[in-house]
N, C-alpha and C positions, 0 to 999 in steps of 0.2 A: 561751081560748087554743087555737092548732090545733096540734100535736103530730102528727107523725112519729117513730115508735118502730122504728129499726131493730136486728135483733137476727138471729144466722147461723139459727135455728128456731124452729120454735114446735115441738118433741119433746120428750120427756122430757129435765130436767136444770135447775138452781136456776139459770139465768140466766133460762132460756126461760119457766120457771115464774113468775118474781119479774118479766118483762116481761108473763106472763100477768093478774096482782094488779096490777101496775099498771096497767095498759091501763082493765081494769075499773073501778080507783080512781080515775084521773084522770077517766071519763066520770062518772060518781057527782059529781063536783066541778065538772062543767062542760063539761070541755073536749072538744073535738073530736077524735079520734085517732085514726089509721090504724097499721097495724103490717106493715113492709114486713121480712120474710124469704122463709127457702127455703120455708119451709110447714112443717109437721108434726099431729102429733093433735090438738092446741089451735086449728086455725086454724079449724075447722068452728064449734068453743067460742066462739070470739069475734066470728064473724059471727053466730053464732043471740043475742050479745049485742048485737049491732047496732054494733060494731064493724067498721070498715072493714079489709080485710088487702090488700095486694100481695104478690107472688109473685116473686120473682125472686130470683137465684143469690145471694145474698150470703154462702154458704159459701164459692163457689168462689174462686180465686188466681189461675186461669188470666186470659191479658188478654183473652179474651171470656165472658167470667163479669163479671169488674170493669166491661166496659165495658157492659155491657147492665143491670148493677145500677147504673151511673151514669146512665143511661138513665132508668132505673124512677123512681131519687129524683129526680133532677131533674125530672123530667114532674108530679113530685107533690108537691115542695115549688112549683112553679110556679103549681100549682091554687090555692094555696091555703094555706102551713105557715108560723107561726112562729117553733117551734121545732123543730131533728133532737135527737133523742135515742139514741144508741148506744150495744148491750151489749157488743159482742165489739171486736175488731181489726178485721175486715177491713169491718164495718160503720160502723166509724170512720171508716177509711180514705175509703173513699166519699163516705160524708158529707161528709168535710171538705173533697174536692173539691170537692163540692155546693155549702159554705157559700162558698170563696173566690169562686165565682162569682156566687151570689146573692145575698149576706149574708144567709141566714137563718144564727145562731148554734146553733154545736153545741152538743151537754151530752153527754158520756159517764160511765157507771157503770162502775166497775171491779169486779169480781165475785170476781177471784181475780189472783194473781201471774203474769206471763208470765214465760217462759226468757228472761233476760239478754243468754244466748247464743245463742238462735233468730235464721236468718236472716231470720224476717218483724219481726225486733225494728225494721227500717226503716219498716215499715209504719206502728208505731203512732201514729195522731192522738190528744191527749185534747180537743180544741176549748177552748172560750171559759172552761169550769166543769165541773165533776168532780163525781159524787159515785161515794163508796165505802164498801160495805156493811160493814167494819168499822175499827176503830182501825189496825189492822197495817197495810191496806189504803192508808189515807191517808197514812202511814208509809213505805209502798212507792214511793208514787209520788213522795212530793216529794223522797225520798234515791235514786229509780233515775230520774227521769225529770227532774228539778231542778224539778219546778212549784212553783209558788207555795202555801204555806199556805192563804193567805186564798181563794184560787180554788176547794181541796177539801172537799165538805163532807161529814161523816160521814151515813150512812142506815140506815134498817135493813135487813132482809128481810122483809118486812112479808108477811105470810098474809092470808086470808079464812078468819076464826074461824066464816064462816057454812057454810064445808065442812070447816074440821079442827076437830072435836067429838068429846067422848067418845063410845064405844058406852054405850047403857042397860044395857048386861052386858058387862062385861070379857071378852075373851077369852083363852084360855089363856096363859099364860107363854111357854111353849115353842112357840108357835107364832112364830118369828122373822121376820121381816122385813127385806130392803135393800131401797131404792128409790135407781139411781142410773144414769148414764150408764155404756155398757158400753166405751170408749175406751181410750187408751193412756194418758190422764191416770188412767184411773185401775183401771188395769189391777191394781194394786200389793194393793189393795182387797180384788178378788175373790180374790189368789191365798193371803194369810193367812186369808181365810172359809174358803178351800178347803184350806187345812192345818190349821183347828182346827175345823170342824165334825161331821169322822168322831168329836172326843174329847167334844165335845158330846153326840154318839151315845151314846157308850160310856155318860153318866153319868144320861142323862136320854132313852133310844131312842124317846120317844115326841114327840120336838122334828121339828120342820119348818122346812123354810126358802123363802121365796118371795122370790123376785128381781124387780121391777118394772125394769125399763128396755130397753137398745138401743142398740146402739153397735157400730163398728166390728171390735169384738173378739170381739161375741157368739156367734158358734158357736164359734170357738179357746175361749175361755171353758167353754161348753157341754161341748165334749167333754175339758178339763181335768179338770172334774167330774166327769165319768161313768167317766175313767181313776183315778181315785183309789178307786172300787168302792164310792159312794153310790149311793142310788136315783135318779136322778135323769131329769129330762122335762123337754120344753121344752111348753106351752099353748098350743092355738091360740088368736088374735085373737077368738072367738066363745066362747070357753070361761071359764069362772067362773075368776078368780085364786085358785087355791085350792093347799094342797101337804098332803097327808094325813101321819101321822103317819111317820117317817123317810124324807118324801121330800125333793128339794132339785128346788122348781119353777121354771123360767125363765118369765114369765110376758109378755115382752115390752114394750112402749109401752104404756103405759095413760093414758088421761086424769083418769079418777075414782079418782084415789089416794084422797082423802078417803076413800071409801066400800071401800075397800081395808084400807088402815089400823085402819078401825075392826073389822074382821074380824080383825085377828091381836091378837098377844099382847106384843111386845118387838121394839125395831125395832134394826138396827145399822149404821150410816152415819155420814153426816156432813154438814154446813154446812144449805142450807136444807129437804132432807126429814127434817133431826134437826129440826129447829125444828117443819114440818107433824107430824111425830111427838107430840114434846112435847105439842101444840097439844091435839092427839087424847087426851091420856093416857097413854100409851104409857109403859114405860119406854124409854131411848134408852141404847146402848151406841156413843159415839161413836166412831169409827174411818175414818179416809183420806187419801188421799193425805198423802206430807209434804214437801216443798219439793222435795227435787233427790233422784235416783237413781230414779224410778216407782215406790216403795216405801209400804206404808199405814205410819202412827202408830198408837198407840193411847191416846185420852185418857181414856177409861173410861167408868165410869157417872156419868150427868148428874145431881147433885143443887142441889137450893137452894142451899146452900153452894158448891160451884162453877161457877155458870150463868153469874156477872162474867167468871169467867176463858175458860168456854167464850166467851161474848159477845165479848172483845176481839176473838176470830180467825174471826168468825162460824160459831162450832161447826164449826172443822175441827182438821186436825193438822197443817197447814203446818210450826208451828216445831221438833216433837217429836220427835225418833229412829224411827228401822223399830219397830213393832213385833214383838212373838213372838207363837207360834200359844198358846203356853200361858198368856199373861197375858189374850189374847184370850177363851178359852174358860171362864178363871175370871171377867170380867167379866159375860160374858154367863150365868154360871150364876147370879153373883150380883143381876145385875139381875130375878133372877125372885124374889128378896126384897123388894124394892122396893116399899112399903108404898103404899095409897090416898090416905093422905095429903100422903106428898111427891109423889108426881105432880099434886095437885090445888095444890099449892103452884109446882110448875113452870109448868102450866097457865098459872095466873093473872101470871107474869112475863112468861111467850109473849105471852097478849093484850095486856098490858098499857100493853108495851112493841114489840110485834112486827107492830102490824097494820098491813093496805095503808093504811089511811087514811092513816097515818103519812106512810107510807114516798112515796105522792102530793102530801102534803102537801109534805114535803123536797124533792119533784123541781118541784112549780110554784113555792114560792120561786126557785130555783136557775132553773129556765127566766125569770122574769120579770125576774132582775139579769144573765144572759145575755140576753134583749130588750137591755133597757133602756142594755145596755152597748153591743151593735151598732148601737141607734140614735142613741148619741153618737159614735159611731166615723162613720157615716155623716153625720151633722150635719157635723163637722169635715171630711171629706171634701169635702164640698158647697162 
């Protein structure tokens, strides 16, 4: 099968990451694949994996952005493509142009909920088959976008348990962790971290916190932080991701989270770096974005016992209420309870159920009954 994986980046953020695992999954399984975005830190990653990347605008909106990314896919489902595969919107969009002209058949993932009310809400294509990384998800789209049941199918967010592994030595509790996109989505995020972290200070002054991502909002962010009278530094690109004891370190785009992760001690996020979390060992103190107002949730500490309920909503806080800073800062004090053994219990549900194979496996069925349907569409055509 030749695959076309269009997606707005390859930078930090669990769409970009989870197009990362599969790209490598689906080659593992056979297939052929290219992965046309704007680029980011993963694109180098995927060529040294002998994966093919194209380059072209697929963030931008503007009509010479759209039309030169129309450009790019066309030229390359031309070569050579069976299936388009699309993460975001506006690489939908394109594609779907692509497909009406060429019939090769779309597939799009839906990753998270768009605004209702957003004027790109005209933009959205979902193409021929859908899948969605969780129950809500699939939920979302056939009650906001009228699709067909039988057309969406559920996925996971499947990892490479061969880079999220525990450390040989756990490291400190208190050394906290987020890994996430630094954006207006999810702005909400960083500003309860940044109102219940000074109380985290107060209780435990030897905690740390290390921000892994990049995003539009990151210096406004940055110097958020440094006004509320924490310690806080931004990392260069060449410097160890590391945050000493009361500092709060901005650490930028990184590509070797894995190796990041295993270095801290308690991670707090949400959707698919709780999962890489988990994966690790990690306790996870979930927390982000929640559906409408740019405000985080707070769903708490992840155990066995609630891992179904995180699972429906792929470990996020979409359905939840705003969080408070004080319910925040008791979670994460108490996840430094968090015994060896329920983590090694979470672990084993992450892999078990969470891996790329999987999550490849889901996308070639779903690609081969998208074939197989545009070849009777085109039969009858004939």
């Amino acid at each position: 099968m030749r695959v076309l994986i269009a997606t707005n980046t390859l930078g930090i953020g669990g769409a970009e990451t989870h197009v990362v695992a599969l790209a490598r999954a689906l080659t593992r399984l056979g297939c052929s694949v290219v992965v046309a975005s704007t680029g980011g830190v993963y694109e180098s990653s995927l060529r040294s994996d002998g994966i093919d990347t194209l380059t072209i605008p697929l963030r931008g909106k503007d009509p010479v952005s759209l039309m030169r990314s129309y450009a790019g896919i066309f030229s390359a489902v031309r070569a050579g493509v069976d299936v388009m595969h699309a993460h975001a919107r506006i690489p939908a969009f394109v594609c779907d142009r692509v497909s009406r002209v060429t019939g090769v058949p779309l597939v799009t993932t839906c990753h998270s909920a768009f605004s209702l009310g957003s004027p790109y809400r005209q933009l959205s294509r979902w193409g021929a088959r859908q899948l969605a990384v969780s129950d809500d998800l699939k939920k979302y789209l056939v009650d906001s976008y009228g699709l067909s049941p039988d057309t969406v199918s559920v996925t996971v967010n499947g990892i490479d348990s061969g880079e999220f592994y525990p450390a040989r030595v756990r490291a400190d509790g208190v050394r906290f962790i987020c890994a996430s996109r630094i954006d207006p989505d999810c702005a909400g995020t960083f500003r309860l971290l940044m109102k219940s972290f000074p109380y985290v200070l107060r209780k435990r002054p030897d905690a740390s916190l290390l921000i892994v991502g990049d995003g539009s909002l990151a210096n406004e962010t940055i110097k958020t932080f440094s006004a509320s009278g924490m310690r806080v530094r931004r990392a260069n690109a060449d410097e160890e991701a590391y945050a000493a004891p009361g500092e709060v370190v901005f650490a930028g785009a990184r590509s070797a989270v894995g190796v990041i992760l295993r270095r801290c001690g308690t991670f707090v996020g949400c959707s698919r770096s709780a999962i890489e979390a988990a994966a690790t060992s990690l306790p996870c103190v979930i927390c982000g974005p929640v559906s409408k107002g740019g405000e985080a949730g707070l769903f708490g500490v992840l155990t066995p016992d609630n891992f179904p309920d995180a699972a429906a909503v792929n470990f996020t806080c979409r359905s939840l209420p705003k969080g408070r800073p004080g319910d925040l800062v008791e979670a994460m004090i108490s996840a430094l309870n968090v015994d060896d053994d329920m983590l090694n219990q979470i672990r084993e549900l992450v892999v078990s159920r969470y891996s790329a194979d999987i999550m490849a496996a889901d996308a070639l069925r779903v690609y081969e009954e998208a074939v197989s349907a545009a070849g009777k569409v085109r039969s009858v055509a004939k």
